[in-house]
TIFI-674071 format. One record per residue: residue number from 1; residue in three letters; x, z, y of N, C-alpha, C in turn. Coordinates in steps of 0.02 Angstrom, whole numbers, plus 50000, padded with zeros to 5 digits. Layout:
! TIFI-674071
nr  rest  n.xx  n.zz  n.yy  ca.xx  ca.zz  ca.yy  c.xx  c.zz  c.yy
NUM  ala  X  Z  Y  X  Z  Y  X  Z  Y
...
END
This chain:
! TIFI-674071
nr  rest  n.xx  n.zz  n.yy  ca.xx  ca.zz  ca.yy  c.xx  c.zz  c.yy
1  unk  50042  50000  49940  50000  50000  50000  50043  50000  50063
2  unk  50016  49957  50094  50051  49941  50191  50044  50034  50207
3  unk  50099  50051  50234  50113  50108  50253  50086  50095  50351
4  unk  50045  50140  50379  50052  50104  50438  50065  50166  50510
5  unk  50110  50152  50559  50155  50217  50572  50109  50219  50627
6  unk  50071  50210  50657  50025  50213  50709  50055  50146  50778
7  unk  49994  50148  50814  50029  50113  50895  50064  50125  50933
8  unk  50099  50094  50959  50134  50134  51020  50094  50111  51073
9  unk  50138  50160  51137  50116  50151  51202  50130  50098  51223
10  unk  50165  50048  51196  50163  50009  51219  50122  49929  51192
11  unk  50086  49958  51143  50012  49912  51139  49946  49923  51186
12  unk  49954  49987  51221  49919  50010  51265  49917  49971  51324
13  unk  49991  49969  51335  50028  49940  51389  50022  49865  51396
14  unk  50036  49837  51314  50011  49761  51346  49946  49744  51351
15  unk  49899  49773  51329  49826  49763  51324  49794  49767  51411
16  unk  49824  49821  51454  49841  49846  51510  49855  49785  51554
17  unk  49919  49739  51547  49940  49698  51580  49919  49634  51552
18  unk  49888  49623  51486  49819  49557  51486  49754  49563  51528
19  unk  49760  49636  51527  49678  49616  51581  49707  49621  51658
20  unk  49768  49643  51682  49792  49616  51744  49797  49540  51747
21  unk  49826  49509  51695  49848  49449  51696  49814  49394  51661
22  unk  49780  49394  51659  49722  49360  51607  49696  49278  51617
23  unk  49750  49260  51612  49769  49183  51599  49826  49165  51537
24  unk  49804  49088  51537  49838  49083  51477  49922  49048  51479
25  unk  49923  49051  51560  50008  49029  51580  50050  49104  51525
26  unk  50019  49159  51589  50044  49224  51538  50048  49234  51466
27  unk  49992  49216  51446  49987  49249  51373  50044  49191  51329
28  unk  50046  49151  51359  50089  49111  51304  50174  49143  51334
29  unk  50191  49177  51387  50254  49179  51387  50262  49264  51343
30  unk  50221  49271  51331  50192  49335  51297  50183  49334  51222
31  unk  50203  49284  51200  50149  49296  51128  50197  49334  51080
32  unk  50263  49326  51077  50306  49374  51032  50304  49439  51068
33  unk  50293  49471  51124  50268  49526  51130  50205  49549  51086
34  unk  50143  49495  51088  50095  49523  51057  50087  49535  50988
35  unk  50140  49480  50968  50143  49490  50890  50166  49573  50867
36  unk  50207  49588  50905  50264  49635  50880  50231  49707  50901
37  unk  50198  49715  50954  50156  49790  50974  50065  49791  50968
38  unk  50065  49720  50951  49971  49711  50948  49947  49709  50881
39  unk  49969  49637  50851  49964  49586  50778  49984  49627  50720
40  unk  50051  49647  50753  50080  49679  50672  50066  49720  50678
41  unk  50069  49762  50706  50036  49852  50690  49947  49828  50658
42  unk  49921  49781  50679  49845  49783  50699  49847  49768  50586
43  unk  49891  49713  50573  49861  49697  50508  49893  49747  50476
44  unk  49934  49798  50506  49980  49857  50441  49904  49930  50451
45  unk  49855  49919  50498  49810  49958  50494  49741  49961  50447
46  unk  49721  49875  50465  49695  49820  50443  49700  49866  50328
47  unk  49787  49832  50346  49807  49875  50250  49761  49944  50231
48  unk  49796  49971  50267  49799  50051  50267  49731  50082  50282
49  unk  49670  50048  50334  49604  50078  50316  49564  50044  50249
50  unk  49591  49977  50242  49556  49941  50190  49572  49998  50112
51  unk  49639  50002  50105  49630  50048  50053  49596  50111  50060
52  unk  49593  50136  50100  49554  50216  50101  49476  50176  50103
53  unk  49472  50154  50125  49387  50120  50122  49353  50109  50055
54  unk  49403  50063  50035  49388  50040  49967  49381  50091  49903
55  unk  49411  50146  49902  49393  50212  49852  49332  50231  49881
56  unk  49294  50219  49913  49240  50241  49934  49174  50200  49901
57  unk  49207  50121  49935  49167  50064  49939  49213  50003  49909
58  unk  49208  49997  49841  49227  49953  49825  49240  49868  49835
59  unk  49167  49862  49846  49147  49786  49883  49162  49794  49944
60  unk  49191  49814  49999  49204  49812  50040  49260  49778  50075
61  unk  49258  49712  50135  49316  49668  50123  49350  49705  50189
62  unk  49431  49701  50183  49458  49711  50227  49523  49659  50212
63  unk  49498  49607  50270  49552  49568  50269  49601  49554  50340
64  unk  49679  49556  50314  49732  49570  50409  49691  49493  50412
65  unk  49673  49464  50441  49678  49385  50445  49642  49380  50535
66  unk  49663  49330  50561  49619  49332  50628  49557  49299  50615
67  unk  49498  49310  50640  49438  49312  50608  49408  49333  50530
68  unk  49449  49366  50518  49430  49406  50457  49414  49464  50489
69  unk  49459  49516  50454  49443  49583  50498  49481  49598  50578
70  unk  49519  49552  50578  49555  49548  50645  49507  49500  50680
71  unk  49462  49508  50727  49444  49471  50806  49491  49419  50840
72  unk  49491  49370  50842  49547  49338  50890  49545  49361  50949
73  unk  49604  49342  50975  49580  49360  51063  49552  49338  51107
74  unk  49563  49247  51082  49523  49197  51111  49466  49221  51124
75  unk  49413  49218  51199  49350  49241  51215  49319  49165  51190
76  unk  49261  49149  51152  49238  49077  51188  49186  49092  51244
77  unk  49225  49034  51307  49182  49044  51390  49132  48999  51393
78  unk  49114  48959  51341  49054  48892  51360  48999  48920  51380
79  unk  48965  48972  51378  48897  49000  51389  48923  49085  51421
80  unk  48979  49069  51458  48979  49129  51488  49011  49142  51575
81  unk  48969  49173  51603  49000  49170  51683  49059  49182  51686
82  unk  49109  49232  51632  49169  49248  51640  49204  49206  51605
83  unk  49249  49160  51644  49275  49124  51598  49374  49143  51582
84  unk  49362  49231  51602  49433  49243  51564  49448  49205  51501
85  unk  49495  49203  51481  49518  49144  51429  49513  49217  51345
86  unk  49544  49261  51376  49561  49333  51330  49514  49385  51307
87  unk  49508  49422  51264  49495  49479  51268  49541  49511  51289
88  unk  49517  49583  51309  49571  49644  51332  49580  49687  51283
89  unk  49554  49678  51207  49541  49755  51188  49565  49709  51117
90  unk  49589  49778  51053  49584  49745  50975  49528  49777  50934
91  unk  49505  49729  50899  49411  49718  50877  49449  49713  50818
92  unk  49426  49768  50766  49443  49751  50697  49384  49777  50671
93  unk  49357  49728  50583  49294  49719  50561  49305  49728  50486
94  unk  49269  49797  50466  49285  49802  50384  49204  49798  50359
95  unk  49184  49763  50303  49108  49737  50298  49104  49745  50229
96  unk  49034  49739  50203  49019  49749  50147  48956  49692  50129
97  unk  48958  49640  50096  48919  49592  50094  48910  49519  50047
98  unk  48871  49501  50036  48890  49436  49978  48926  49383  50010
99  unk  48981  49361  49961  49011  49296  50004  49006  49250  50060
100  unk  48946  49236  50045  48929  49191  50077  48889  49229  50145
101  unk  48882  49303  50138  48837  49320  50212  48872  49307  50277
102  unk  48866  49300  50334  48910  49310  50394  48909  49364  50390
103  unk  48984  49375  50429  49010  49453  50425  48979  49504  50454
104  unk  48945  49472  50523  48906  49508  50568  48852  49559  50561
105  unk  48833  49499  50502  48749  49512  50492  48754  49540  50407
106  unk  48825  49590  50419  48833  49655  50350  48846  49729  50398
107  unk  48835  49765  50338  48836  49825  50377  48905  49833  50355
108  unk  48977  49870  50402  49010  49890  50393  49073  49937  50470
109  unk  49115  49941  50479  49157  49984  50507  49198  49938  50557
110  unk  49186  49960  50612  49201  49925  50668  49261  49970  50710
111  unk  49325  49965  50730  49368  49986  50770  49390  49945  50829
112  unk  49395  49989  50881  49387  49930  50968  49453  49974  51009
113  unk  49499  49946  51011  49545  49986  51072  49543  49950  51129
114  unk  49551  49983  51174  49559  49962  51267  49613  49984  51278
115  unk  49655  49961  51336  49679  50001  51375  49650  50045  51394
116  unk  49588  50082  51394  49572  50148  51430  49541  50187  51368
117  unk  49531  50167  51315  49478  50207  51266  49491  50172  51208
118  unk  49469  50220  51128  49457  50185  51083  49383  50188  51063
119  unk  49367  50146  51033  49283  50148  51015  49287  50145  50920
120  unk  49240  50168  50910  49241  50178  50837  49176  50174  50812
121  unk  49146  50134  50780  49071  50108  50743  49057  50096  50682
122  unk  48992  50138  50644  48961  50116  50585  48912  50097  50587
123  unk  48899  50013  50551  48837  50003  50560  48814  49935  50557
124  unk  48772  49897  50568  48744  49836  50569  48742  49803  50649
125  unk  48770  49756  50685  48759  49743  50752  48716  49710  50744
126  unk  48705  49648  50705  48614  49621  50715  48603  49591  50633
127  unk  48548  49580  50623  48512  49595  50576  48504  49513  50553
128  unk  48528  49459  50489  48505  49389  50486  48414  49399  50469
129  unk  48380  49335  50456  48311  49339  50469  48300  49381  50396
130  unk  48336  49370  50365  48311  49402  50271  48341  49483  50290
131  unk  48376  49509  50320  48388  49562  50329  48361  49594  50369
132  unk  48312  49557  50446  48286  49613  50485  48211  49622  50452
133  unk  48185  49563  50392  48136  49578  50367  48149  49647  50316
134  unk  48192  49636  50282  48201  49709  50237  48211  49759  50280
135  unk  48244  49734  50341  48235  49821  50375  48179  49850  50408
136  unk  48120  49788  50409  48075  49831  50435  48032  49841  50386
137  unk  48033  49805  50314  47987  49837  50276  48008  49893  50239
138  unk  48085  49922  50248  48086  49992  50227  48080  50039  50291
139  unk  48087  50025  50342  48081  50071  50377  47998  50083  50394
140  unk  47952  50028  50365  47879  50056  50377  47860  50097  50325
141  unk  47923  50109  50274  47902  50173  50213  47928  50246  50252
142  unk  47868  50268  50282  47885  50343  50328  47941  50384  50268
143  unk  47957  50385  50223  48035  50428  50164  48056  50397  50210
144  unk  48083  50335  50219  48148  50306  50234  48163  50329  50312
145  unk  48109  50297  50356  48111  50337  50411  48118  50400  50414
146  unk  48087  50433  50392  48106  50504  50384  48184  50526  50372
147  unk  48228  50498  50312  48290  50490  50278  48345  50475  50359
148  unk  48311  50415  50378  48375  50398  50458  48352  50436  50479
149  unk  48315  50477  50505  48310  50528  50563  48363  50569  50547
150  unk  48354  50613  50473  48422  50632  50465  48470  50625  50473
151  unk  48470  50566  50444  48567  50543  50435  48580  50534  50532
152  unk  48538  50495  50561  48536  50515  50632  48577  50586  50668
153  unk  48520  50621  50657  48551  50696  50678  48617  50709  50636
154  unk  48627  50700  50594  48698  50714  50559  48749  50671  50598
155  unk  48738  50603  50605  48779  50570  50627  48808  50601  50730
156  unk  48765  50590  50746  48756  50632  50829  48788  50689  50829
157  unk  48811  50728  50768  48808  50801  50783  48896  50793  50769
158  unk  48928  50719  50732  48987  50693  50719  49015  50668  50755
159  unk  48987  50633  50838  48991  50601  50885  48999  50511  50888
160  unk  48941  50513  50842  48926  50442  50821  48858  50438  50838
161  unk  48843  50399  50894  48762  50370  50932  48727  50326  50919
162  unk  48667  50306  50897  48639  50240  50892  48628  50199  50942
163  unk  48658  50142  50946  48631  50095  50999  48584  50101  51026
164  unk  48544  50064  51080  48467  50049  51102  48446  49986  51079
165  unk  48369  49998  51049  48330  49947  51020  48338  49886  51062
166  unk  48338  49850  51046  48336  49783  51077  48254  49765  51095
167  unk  48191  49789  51064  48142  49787  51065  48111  49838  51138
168  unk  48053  49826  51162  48052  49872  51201  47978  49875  51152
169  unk  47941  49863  51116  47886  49880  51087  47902  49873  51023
170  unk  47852  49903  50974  47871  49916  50902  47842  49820  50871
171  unk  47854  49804  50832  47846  49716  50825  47767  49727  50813
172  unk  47722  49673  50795  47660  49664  50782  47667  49658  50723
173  unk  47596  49676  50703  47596  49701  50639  47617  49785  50620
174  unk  47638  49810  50644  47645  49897  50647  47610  49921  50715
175  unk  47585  50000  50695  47557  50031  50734  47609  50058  50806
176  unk  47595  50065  50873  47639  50114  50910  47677  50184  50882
177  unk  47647  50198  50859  47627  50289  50828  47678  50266  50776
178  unk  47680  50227  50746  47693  50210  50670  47784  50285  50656
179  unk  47767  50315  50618  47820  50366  50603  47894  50335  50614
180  unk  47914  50267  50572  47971  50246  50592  47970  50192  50649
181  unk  47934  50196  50705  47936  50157  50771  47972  50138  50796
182  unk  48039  50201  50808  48078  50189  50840  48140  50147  50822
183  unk  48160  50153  50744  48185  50098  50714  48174  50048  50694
184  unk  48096  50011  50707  48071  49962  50710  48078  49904  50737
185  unk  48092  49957  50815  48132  49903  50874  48193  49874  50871
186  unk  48215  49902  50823  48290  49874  50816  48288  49814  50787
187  unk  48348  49765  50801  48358  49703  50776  48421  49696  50740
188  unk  48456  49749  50733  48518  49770  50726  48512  49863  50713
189  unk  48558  49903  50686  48579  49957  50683  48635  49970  50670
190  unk  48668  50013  50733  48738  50040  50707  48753  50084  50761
191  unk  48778  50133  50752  48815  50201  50814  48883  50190  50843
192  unk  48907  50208  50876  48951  50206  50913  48993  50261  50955
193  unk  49054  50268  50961  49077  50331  50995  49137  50301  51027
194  unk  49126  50331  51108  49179  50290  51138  49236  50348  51159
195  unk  49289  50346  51117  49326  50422  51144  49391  50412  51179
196  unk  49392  50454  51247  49456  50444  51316  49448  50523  51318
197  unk  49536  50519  51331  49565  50491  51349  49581  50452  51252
198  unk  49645  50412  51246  49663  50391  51173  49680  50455  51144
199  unk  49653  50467  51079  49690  50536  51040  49749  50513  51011
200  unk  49776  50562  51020  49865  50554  51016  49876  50526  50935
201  unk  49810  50531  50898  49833  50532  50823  49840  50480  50810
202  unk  49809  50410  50850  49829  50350  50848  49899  50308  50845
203  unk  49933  50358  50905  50011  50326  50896  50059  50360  50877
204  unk  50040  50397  50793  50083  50405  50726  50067  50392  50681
205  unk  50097  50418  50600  50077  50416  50547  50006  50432  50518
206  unk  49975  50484  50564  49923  50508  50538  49856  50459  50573
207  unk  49874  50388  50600  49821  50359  50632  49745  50337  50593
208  unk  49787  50292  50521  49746  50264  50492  49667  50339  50453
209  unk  49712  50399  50456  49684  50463  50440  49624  50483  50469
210  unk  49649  50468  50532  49595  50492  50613  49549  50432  50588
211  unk  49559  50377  50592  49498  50344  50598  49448  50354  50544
212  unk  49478  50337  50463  49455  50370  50396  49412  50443  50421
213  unk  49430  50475  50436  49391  50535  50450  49317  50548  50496
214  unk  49364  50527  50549  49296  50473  50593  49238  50459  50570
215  unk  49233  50396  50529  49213  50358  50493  49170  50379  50436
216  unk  49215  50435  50420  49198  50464  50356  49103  50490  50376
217  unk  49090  50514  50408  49021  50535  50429  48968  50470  50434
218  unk  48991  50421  50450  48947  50353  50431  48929  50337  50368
219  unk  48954  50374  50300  48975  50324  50247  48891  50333  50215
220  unk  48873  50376  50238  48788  50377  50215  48736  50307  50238
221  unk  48765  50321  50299  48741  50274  50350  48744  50192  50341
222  unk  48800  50188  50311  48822  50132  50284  48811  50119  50212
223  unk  48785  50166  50170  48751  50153  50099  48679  50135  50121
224  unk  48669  50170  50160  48559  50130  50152  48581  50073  50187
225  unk  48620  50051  50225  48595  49996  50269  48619  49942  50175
226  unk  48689  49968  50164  48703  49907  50101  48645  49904  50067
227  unk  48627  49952  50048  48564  49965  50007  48486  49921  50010
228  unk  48482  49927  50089  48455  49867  50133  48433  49793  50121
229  unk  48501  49801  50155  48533  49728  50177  48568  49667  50106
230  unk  48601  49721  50078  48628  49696  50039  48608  49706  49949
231  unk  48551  49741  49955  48520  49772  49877  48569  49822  49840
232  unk  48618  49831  49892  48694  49866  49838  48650  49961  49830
233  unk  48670  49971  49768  48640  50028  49755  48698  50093  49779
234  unk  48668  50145  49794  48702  50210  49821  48754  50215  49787
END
């Protein structure tokens, strides 16, 4: 197993001076910087949570690759007012899902660094059409609703939040009142915790640990949605 020694400050640092500089004259006189304090640390982490994941969650893919579990940095700007060329931050994606699903639309473990914060997520960001139908016909079984409220409060009390519904009304076809309402609205599910200043446990040995631990309080959270989404049993 990839041993992985944590980040330095100075992945902080270039992430820092891409969003000062955020063109692509820069980034190309830059790119063996990024390999060496961004890339390589990013796929020796990439190793090192995939194995702790995987004793958990077997089917679970964690691949170093860019657009695998690594995010490129490339933004695409065709449909967007900002047409920075970059991201500022590293987006890594560990998923659980049939081959052929998009990665997106699986439930799995999301890690986000900034220059100012790291963010840390379990969960589903949006839902394909065969998956937001299974999620609302278990969540109109009041057990199940009942079941996330829990894991909810458990999760909150770990410092892991649920998004906001994308819905502002519960869909048609369910009541207002309806017991699981509020997860109804969702089109997507997954929590999130955005923690600043950076905890120091990131840039040593014990990084890949901190996040595993983290994390570790989702792993419920992330069996019903597989369970879900993906028919995978507990």
């Amino acid at each position: 197993m990839t041993e992985f020694a944590g980040f330095s400050p100075a992945t902080i640092r270039f992430l820092a001076a891409l969003r000062r500089h955020n063109d692509r004259a820069w980034f190309a006189s830059q790119k063996d910087r990024c390999e060496e304090v961004l890339l390589g640390p990013a796929r020796d982490l990439v190793a090192a949570l995939g194995h702790k994941l995987q004793k958990k969650r077997p089917g679970l893919i964690a691949d170093p690759r860019t657009d695998r579990s690594i995010y490129r940095l490339n933004r695409d700007t065709r449909f967007s007012l900002d047409k920075t060329p970059y991201k500022t931050h590293l987006a890594l994606w560990f998923w659980e899902g049939p081959p052929n699903a998009a990665r997106l639309e699986c439930p799995g473990f999301y890690f986000h660094l900034a220059p100012d914060f790291l963010g840390l997520s379990v969960g589903c960001y949006r839902f394909s059409d065969q998956g937001l139908a299974a999620w609302r016909a278990r969540m109109a079984e009041p057990k199940t609703a009942a079941r996330l409220k829990r894991l909810v409060r458990d999760l909150e009390a770990a410092g892991l939040y649920p998004g906001e519904p994308e819905l502002k009304r519960v869909p048609s076809g369910f009541a207002p009142d309806h017991p699981g309402a509020g997860f109804l609205r969702h089109k997507g599910f997954y929590t999130w915790s955005e923690i600043k200043p950076h905890p120091p446990e990131i840039f040593g040995p014990g990084a890949a640990d901190y996040v595993f631990r983290f994390w570790s309080a989702g792993f419920r959270l992330h069996a019903l949605l597989s369970e879900i989404l993906n028919g995978a049993p507990q």
